[in-house]
C-alpha positions in Angstrom: -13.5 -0.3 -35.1 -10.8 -0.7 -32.4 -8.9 2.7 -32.8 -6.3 2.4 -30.0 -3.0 3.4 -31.4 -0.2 0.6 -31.4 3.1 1.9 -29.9 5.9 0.2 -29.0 6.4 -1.3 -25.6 7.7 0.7 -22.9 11.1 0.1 -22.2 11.5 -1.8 -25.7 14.2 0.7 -27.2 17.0 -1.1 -25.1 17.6 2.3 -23.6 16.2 1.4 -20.2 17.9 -1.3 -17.6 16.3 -2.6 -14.6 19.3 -2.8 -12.5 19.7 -4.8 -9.2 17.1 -2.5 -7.9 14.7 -3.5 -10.1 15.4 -7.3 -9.8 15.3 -6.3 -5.4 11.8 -4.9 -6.1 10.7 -7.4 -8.4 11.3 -10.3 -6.0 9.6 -8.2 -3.0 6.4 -7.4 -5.6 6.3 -11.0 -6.2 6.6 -12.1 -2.5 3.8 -9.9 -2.0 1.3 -11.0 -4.4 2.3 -14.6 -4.4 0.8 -15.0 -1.0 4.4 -16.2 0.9 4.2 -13.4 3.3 0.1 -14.3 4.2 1.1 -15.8 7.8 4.7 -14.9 8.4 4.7 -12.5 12.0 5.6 -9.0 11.2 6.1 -9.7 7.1 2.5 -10.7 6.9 1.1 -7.1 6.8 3.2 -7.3 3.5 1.1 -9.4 1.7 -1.7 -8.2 -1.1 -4.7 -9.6 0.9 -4.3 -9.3 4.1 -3.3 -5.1 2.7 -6.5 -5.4 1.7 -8.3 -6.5 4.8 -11.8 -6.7 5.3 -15.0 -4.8 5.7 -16.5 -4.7 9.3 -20.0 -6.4 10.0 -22.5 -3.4 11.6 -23.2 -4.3 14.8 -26.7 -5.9 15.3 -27.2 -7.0 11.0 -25.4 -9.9 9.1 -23.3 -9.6 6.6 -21.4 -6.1 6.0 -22.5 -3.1 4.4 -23.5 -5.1 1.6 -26.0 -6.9 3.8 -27.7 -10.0 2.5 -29.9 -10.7 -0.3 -29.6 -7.9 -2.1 -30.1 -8.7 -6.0 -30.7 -6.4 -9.4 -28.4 -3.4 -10.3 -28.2 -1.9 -7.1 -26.6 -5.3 -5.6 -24.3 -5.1 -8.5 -23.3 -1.8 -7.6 -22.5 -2.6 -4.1 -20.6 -5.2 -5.3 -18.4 -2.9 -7.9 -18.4 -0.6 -4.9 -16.6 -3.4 -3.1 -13.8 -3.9 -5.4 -12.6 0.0 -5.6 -10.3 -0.6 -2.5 -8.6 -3.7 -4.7 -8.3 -1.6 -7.8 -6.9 1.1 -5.9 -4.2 -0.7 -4.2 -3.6 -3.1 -7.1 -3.3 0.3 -9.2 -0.7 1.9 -6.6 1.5 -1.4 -6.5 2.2 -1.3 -10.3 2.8 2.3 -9.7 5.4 1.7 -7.3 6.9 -1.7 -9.7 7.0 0.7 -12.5 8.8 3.7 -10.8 11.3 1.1 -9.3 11.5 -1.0 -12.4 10.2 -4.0 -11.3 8.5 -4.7 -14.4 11.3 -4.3 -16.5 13.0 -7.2 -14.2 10.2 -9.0 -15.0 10.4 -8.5 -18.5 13.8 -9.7 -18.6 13.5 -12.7 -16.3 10.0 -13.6 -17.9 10.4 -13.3 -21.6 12.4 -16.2 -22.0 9.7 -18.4 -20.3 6.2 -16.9 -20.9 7.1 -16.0 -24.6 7.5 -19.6 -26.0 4.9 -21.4 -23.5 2.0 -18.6 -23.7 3.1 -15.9 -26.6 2.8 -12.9 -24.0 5.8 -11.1 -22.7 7.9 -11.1 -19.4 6.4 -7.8 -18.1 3.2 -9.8 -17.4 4.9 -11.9 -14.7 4.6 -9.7 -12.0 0.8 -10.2 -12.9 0.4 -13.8 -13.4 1.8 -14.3 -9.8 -0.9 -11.8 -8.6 -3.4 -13.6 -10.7 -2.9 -17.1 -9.0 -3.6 -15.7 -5.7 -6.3 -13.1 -6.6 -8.7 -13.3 -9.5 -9.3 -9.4 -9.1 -6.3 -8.0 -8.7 -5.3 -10.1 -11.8 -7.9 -8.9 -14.0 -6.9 -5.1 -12.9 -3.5 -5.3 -13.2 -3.8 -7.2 -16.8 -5.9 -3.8 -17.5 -3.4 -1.2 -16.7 -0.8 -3.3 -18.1 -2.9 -3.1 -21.7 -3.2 0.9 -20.6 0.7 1.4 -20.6 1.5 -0.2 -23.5 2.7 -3.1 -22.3 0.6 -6.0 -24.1 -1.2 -5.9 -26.8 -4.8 -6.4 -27.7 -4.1 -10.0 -28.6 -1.8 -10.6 -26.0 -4.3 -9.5 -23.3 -7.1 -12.0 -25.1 -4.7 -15.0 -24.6 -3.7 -13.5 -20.8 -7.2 -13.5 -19.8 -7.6 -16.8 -21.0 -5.4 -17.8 -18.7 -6.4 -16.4 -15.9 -9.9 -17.3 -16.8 -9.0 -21.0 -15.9 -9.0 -21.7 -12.4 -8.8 -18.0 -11.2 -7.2 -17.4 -8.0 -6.4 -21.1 -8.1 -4.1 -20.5 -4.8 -6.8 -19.4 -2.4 -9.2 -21.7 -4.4 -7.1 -24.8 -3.6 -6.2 -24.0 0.3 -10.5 -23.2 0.4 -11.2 -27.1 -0.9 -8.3 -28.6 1.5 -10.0 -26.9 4.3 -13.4 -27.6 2.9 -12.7 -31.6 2.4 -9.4 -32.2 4.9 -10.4 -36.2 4.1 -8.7 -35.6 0.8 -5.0 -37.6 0.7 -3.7 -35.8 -2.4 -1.4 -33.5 -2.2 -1.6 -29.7 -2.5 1.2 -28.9 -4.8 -0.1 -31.8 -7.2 -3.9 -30.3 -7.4 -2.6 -26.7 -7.8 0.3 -28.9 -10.6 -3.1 -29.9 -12.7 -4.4 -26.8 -12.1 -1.6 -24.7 -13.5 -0.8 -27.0 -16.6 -4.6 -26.6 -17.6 -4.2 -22.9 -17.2 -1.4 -23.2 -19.7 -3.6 -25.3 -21.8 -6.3 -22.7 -22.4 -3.7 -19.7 -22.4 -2.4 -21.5 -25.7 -6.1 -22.6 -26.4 -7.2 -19.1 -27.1 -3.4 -18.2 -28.4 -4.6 -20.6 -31.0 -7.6 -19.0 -31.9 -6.0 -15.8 -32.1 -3.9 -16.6 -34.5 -6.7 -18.1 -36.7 -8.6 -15.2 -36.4 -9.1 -12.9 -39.6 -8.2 -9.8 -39.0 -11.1 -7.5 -39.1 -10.4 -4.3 -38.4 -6.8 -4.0 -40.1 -5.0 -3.5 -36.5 -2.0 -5.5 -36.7 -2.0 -8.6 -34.2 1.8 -8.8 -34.4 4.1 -8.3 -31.4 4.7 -5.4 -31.3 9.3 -4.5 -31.1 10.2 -6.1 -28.2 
């Protein structure tokens, strides 16, 4: 049985204002995760990935210290071992979004739009941007996002959902154009299809959800807004 206790979203009272600061930071957070700053000079040691860089190759083997053909638990481990410097960062940017209000901008801005097309509220756009460019810093932020209160348990199924589809669909679409440069259709309309079917199975499993009986007597209402 799912004993996490239901409280009400932070910054739900009314007490709490973003202020222009928070709107400032929001639209910096966003530029940062959306992947705009990736080859601007100076602004692109902004962005999320290349903040992330990459590991070096030892001098001599292939591959990095995860070498090649590893398999079983202890490749899975490297692999997990891989991702801390993601979470950490990803982790630390919330940090600073929260501090600066950032996510109570988004909740504002947000609400009005992710509400009636996927059910989850406006604090989970800072995320969904991050999500379209990275599948993993998506998934972490959607995690500490649940943590602080900010979605629920239902509202993090139908998230997932759509992120699931089409993960990281930004980098996955400039990967194919460079993979197949023959192709003649246009970015924006692949990445178009790409985000509609994300909405699709968002409000796929939103419909589940809401079929669902409720088996452990938590209540899978919003929680006050």
């Amino acid at each position: 049985m799912n004993t996490r206790k239901q409280t009400a979203r932070p910054g739900g009272t009314g007490t709490q204002r973003p202020g222009i600061s928070g709107f400032v930071a929001l639209i910096l957070f966003i530029m940062v995760f959306s992947g705009a700053l990736k080859d601007v000079p100076v602004l692109k040691a902004l962005d999320f990935n290349n903040m992330m860089g990459a590991f070096g190759v030892v001098k001599g083997a292939e591959g990095n210290f995860q070498g090649v053909g590893g398999v079983g638990a202890k490749d899975g481990f490297m692999v997990a071992f891989a991702q801390l410097p993601l979470l950490m960062l990803a982790m630390g940017i919330v940090e600073l979004a929260t501090k600066y209000r950032a996510l109570l901008a988004a909740k504002v801005l947000f609400t009005p739009i992710l509400k009636p097309l996927l059910g989850i509220p406006g604090a989970a756009g800072l995320t969904l941007v991050s999500s379209l460019n990275s599948s993993d810093g998506g998934a972490v932020m959607t995690a500490d996002l649940y943590d602080r209160g900010y979605l629920t348990q239902d509202e993090r199924t139908i998230f997932v959902g759509f992120q699931f589809a089409a993960s990281g669909m930004i980098v996955a679409t400039v990967t194919l154009l460079a993979m197949a440069p023959m192709l003649v259709v246009s970015p924006m309309f692949i990445m178009g299809i790409l985000l509609l079917m994300k909405f699709v199975n968002g409000n796929l499993v939103r419909l589940a959800v809401k079929r669902r009986p409720s088996s452990d007597g938590e209540n899978r209402d919003e929680r006050a807004a």
